[in-house]
C-alpha beads as a LAMMPS data file, in Angstrom:
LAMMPS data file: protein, C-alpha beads

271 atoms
270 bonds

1 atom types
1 bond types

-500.0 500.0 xlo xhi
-500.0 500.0 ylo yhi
-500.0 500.0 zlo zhi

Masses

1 110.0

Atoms # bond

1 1 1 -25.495 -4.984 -13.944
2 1 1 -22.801 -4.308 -16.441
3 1 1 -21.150 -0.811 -16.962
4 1 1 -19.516 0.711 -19.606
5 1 1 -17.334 2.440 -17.407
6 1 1 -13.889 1.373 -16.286
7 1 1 -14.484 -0.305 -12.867
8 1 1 -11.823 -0.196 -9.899
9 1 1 -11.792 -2.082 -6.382
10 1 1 -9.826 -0.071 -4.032
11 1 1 -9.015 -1.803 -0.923
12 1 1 -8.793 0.045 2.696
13 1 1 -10.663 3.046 0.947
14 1 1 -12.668 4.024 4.323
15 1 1 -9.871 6.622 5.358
16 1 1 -5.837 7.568 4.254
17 1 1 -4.691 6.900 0.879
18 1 1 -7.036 4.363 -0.162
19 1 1 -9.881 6.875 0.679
20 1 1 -8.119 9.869 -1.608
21 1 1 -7.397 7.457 -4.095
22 1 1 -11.287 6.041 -4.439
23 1 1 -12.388 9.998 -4.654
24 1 1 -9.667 10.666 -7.498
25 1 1 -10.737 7.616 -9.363
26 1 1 -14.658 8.505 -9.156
27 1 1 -13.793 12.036 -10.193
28 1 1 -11.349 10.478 -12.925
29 1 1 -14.492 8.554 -14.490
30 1 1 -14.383 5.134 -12.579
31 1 1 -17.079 3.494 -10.730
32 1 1 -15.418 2.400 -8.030
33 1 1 -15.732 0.018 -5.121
34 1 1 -13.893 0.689 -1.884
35 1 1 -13.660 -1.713 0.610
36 1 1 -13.523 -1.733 4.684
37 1 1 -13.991 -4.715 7.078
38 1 1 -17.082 -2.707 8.291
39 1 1 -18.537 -0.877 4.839
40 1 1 -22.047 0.241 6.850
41 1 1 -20.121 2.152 9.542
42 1 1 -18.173 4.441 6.868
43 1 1 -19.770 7.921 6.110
44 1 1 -21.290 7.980 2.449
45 1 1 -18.432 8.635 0.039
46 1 1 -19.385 10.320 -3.352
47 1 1 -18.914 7.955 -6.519
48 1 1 -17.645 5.208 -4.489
49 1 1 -19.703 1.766 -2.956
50 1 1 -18.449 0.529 -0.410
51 1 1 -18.142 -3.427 -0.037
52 1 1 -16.991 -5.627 3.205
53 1 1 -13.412 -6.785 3.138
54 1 1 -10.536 -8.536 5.509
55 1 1 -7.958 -9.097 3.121
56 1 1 -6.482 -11.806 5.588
57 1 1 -9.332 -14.151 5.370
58 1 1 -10.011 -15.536 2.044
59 1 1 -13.942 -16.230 2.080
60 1 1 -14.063 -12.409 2.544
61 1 1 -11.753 -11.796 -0.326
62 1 1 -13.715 -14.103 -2.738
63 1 1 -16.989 -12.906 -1.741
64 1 1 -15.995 -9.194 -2.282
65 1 1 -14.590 -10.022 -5.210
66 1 1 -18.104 -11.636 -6.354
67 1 1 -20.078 -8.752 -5.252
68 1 1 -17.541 -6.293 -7.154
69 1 1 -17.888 -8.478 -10.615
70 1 1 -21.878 -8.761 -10.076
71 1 1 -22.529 -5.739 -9.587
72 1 1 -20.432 -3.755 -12.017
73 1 1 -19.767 -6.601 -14.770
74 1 1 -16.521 -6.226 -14.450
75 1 1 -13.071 -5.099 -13.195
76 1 1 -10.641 -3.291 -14.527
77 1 1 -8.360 -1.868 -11.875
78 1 1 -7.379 -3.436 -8.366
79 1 1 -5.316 -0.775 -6.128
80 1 1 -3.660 -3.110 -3.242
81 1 1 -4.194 -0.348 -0.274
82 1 1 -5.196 -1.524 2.949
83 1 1 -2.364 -2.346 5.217
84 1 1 -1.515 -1.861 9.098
85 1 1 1.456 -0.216 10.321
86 1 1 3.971 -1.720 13.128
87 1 1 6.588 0.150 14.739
88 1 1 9.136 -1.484 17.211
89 1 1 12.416 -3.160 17.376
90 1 1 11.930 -6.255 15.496
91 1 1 13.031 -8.330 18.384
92 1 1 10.097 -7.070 20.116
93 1 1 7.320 -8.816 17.848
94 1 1 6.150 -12.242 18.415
95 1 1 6.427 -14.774 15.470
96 1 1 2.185 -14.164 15.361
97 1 1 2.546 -10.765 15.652
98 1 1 5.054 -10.725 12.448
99 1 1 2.570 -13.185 10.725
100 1 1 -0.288 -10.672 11.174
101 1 1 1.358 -7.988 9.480
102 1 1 2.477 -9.908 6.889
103 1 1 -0.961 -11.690 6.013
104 1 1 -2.498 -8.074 5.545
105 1 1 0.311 -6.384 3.883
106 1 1 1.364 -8.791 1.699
107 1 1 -0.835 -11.779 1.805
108 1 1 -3.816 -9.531 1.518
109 1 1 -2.417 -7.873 -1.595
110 1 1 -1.824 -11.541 -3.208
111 1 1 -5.293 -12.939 -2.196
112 1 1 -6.460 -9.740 -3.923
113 1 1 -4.425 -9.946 -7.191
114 1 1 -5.338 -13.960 -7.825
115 1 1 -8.814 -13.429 -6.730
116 1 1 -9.380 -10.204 -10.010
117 1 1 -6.605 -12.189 -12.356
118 1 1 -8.788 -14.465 -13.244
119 1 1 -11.164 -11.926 -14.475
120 1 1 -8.535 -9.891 -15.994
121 1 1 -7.218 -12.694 -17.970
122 1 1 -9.845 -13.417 -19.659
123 1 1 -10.659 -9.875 -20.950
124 1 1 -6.594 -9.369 -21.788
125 1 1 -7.086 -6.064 -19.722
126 1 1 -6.429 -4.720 -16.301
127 1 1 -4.053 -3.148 -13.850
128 1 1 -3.278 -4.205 -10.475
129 1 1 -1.600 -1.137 -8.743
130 1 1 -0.112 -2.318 -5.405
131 1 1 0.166 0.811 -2.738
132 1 1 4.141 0.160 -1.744
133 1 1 6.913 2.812 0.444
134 1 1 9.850 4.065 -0.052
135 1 1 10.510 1.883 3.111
136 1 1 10.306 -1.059 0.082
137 1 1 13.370 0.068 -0.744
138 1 1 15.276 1.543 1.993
139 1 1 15.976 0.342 5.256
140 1 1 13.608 1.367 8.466
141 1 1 15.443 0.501 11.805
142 1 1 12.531 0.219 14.524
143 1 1 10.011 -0.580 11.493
144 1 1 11.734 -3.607 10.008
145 1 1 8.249 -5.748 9.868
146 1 1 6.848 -3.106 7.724
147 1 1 9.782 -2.283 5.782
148 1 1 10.349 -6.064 5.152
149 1 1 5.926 -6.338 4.103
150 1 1 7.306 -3.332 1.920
151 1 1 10.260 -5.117 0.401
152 1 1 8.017 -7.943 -0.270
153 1 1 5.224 -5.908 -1.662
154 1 1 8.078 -4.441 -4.397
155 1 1 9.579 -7.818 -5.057
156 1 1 6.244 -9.714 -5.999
157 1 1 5.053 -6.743 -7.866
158 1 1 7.741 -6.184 -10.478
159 1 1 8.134 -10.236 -10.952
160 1 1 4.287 -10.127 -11.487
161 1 1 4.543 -7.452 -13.888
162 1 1 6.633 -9.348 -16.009
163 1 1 4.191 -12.632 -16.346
164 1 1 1.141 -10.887 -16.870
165 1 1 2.301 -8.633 -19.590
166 1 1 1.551 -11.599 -22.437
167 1 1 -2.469 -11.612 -21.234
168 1 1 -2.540 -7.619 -21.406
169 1 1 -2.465 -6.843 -17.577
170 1 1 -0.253 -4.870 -15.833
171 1 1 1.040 -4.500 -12.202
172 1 1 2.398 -1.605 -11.008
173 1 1 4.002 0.052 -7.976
174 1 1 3.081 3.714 -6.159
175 1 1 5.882 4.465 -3.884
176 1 1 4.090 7.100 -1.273
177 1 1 6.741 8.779 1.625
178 1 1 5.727 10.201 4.768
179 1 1 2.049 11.162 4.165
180 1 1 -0.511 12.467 6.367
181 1 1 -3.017 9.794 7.210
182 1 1 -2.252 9.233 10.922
183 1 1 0.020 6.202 10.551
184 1 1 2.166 7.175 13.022
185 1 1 -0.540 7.512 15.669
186 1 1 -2.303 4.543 14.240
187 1 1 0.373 1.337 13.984
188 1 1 0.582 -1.740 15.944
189 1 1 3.400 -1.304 18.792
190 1 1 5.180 -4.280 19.151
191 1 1 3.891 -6.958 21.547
192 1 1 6.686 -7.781 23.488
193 1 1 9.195 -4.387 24.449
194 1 1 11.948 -5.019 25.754
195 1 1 13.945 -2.866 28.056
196 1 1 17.065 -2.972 26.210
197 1 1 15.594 -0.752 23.275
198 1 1 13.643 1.433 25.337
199 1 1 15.714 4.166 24.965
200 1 1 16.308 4.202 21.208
201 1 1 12.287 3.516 20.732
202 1 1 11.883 6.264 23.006
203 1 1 14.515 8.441 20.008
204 1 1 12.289 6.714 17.221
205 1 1 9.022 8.232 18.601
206 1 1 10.535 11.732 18.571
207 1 1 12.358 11.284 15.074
208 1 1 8.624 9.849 13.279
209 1 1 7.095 12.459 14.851
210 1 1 9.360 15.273 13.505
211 1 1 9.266 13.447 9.715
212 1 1 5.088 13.304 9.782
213 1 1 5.164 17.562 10.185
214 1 1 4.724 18.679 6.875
215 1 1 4.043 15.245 5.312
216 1 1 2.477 14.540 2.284
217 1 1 -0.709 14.852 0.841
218 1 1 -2.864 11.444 0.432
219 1 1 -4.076 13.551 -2.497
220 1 1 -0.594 13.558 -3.984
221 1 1 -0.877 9.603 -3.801
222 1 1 -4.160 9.283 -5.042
223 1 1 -3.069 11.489 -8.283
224 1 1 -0.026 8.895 -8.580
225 1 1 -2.689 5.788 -8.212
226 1 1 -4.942 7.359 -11.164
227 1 1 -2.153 8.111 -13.592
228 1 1 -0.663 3.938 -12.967
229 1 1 -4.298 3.072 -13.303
230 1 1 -4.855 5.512 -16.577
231 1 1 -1.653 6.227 -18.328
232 1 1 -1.646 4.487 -21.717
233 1 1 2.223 3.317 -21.179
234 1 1 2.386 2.625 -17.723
235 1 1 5.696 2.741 -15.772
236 1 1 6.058 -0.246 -13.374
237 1 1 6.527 2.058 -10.515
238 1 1 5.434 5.458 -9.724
239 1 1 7.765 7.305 -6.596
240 1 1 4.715 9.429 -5.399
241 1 1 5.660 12.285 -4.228
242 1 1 8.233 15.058 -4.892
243 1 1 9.987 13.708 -0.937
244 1 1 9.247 9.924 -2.284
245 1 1 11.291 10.416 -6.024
246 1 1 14.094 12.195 -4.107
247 1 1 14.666 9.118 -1.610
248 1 1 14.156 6.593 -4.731
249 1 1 17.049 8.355 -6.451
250 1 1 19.348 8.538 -3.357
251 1 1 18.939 5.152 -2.796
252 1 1 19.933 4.022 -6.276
253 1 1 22.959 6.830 -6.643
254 1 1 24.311 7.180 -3.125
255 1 1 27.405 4.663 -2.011
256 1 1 25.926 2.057 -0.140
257 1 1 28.299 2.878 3.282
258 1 1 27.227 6.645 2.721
259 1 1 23.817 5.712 2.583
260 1 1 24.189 3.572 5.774
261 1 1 25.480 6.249 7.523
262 1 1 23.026 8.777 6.482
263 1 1 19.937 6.246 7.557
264 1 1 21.826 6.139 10.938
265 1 1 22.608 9.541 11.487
266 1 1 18.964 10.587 10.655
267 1 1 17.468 8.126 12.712
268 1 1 19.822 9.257 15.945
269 1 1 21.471 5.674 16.183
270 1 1 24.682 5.219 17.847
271 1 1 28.030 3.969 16.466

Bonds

1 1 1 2
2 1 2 3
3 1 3 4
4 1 4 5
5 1 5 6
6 1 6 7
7 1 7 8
8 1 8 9
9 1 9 10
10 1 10 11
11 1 11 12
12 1 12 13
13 1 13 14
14 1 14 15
15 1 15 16
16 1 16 17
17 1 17 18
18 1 18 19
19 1 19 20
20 1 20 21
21 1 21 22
22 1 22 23
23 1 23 24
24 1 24 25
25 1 25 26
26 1 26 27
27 1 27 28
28 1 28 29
29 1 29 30
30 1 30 31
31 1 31 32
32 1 32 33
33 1 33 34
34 1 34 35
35 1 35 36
36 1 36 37
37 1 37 38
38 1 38 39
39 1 39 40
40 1 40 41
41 1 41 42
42 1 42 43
43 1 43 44
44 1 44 45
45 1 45 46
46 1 46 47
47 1 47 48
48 1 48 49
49 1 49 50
50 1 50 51
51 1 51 52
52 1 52 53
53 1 53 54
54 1 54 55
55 1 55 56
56 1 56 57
57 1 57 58
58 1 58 59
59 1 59 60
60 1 60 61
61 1 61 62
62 1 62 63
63 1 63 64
64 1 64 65
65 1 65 66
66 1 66 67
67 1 67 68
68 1 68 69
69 1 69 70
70 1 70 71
71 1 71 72
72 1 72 73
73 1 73 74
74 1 74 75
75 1 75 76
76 1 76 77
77 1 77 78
78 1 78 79
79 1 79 80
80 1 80 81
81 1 81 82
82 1 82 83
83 1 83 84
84 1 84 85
85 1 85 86
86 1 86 87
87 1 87 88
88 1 88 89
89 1 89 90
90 1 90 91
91 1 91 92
92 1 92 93
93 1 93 94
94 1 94 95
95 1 95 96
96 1 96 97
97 1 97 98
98 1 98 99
99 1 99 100
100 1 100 101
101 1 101 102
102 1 102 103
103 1 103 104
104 1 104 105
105 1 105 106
106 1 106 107
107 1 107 108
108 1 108 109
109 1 109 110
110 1 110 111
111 1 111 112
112 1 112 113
113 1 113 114
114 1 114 115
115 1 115 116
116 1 116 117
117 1 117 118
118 1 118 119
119 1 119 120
120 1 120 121
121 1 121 122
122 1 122 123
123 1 123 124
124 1 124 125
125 1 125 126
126 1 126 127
127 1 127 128
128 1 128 129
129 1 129 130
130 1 130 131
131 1 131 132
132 1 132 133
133 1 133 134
134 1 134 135
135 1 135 136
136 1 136 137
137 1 137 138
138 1 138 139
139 1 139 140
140 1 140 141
141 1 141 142
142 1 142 143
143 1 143 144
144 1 144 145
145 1 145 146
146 1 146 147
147 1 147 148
148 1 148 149
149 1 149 150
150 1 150 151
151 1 151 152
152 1 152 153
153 1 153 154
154 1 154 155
155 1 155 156
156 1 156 157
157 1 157 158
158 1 158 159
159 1 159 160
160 1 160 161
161 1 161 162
162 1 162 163
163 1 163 164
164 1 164 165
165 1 165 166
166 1 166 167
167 1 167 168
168 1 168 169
169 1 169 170
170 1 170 171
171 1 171 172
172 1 172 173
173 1 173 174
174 1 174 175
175 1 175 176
176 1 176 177
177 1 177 178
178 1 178 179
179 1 179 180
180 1 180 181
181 1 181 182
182 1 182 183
183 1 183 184
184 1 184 185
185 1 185 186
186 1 186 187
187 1 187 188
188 1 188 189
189 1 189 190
190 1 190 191
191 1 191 192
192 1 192 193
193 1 193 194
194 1 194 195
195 1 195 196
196 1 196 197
197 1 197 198
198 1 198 199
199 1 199 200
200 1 200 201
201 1 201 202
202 1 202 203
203 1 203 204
204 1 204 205
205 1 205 206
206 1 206 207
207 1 207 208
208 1 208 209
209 1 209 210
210 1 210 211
211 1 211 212
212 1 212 213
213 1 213 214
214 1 214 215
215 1 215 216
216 1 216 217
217 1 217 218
218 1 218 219
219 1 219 220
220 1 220 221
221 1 221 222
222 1 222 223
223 1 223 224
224 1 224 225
225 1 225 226
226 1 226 227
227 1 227 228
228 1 228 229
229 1 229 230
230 1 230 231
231 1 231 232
232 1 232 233
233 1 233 234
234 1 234 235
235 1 235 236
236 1 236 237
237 1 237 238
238 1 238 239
239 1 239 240
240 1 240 241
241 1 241 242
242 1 242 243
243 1 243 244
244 1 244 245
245 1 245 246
246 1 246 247
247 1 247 248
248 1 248 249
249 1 249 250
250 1 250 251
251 1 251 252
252 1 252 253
253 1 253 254
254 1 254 255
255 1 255 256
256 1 256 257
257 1 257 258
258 1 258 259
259 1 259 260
260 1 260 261
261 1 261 262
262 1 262 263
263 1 263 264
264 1 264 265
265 1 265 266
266 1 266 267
267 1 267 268
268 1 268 269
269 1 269 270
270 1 270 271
């Protein structure tokens, strides 16, 4: 089957973000594909078809990949969503425990983006939009694995951008802030606590729980996905949100030791 409809895969679309954002892009005109590492236990979601994914293992990438191409013709938009959360001191994850995180967050998002280039390439056309944070580009003390997946995430992005720009295919950056998709409830705890940041975990809890009241919209994201996936002059990133443009802009304005102490005294730290 071949359609004359733009096409886009959207990866962890079963719930969150990647579920708003496979909605907006039916409703925008796509056919899309979401993914989930268990496609016939998600509820029926209108415009989208669902296709078996774990970004970590590459057989599933490549086969998804397959189905996506064979049964729509082609692709024409990849959004790099699924991800796991991990909250902890960074001394309290194991090496495999840091490796984990970092083959879904990252790895997944590059098995993704070689497995559609190809495709891409060769029809001088696409967009890979990769779902980052504005913990890509601020610091996160008691999230550093994620932050750093984030960091990574921004780094490979933007350097990608720039080398696929000759064969007419983009890749571009959403920046989402706190949004409301149970992250907080739903992240990996580290695997090995340790008593001497007990107490200032214990601070974290309260602090993430006070900063997910009144989050975001995944709908807000989703609108941000469709207009890097649609706008004729794409930007190379897109700060999501009204909270997620005003904590790109500190960043880049704020004196770096007034921006350290502002991360510190909103996180409660000591010193």
């Amino acid at each position: 089957m071949t359609t004359i409809r733009p096409v886009a895969v959207v990866t962890g679309a079963s719930s969150g973000i990647g579920k708003a954002a496979a909605v907006a892009l039916a409703e925008a005109g796509f056919e899309v594909a979401g993914t989930s590492r268990n496609a016939a236990k998600v509820p029926p979601l209108h415009g989208v078809t669902f296709i078996d994914l774990d970004v970590a293992d590459d057989a599933s990438v490549a086969a998804a990949v397959a189905e996506a191409t064979e049964r729509f013709g082609h692709i024409d938009v990849l959004v790099n969503n699924a991800g796991v959360g991990s909250v902890g001191a960074a001394e309290e994850s194991s090496l495999a425990q840091a490796r984990h995180i970092f083959d879904v967050n990252v790895f997944g998002a590059i098995r993704m983006t070689k497995a559609v280039l190809p495709h891409m390439r060769a029809r001088r056309s696409g967009r890979i939009v990769n779902v980052s944070s504005v913990l890509g580009v601020i610091p996160a003390p008691y999230m550093a694995l994620y932050a750093a997946s984030k960091h990574a995430i921004e780094g490979y992005s933007e350097s990608l951008d720039h080398e696929l720009r000759q064969h007419g295919v983009r890749s571009l950056l959403v920046q989402p802030a706190f949004t409301d998709t149970g992250f907080e409830v739903n992240s990996v705890p580290a695997d090995t606590p340790l008593a001497a940041y007990a107490q200032q975990r214990h601070i974290f809890d309260e602090v993430t729980a006070a900063a997910f009241k009144g989050s975001d919209d995944p709908a807000a994201v989703a609108k941000a996905i469709v207009a890097a996936a649609t706008d004729p002059k794409p930007k190379p990133r897109y700060a999501a949100t009204p909270t997620a443009r005003r904590v790109s802009t500190l960043r880049r304005i704020v004196p770096t030791r007034a921006f350290d102490r502002q991360v510190r005294k909103l996180n409660r730290l000591p010193g």
